[in-house]
N, C-alpha and C positions, 0 to 999 in steps of 0.2 A: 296884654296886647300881642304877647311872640303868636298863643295861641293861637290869633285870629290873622295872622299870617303864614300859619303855617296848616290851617284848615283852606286857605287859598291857593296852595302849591299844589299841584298837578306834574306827575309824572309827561316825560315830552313824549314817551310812546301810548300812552292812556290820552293823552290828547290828539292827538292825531291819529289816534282811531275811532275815539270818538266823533274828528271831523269827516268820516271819510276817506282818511288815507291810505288805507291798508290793513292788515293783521298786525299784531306786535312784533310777529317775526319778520313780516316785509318792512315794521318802521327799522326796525335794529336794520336790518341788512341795508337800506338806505341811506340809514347814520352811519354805516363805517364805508359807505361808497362815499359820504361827504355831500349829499344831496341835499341837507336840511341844515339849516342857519336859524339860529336863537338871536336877535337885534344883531344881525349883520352878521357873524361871527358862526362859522363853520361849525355846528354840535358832531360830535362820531359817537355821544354816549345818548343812546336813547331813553336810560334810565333818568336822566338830567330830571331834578325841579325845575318848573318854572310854574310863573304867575297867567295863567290865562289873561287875566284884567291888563297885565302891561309889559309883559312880552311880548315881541314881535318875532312870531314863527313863520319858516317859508321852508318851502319843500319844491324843489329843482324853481328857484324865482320867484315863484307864485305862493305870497301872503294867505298865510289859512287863518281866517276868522273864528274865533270862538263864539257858538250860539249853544247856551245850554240848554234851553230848551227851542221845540220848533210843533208849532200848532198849524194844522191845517182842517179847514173848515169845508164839506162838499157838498 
């Protein structure tokens, strides 16, 4: 079982650029400004695990969603 919790961890700057947010160096510089919160709670390490599936990320307020994948059909 650890295995298959630990194939679910997600780096918090790997995720948040995946959503979007920036470069890995614009997330790091945002965690030590204090702009990004893991379930409420101010992160300054961008390196941080977390669980995409049931953390709660936010970046200056605003909740970023995780969508692994995204299909668009034209």
């Amino acid at each position: 079982m650890a295995v298959d919790v630990m194939k679910e961890l997600m780096r918090l700057d790997k995720y948040l650029t995946e959503m979007g947010q920036g470069t890995r160096s614009q997330i790091k510089e945002m965690a030590r400004k204090g702009r990004i919160t893991v379930n409420s709670v101010t992160e300054k390490k961008s390196d941080r695990k977390i669980s995409p599936s049931s953390d709660a990320v936010a970046v200056d307020g605003r909740i970023v969603a995780y969508a692994e994948y995204e299909y668009y059909m034209l």
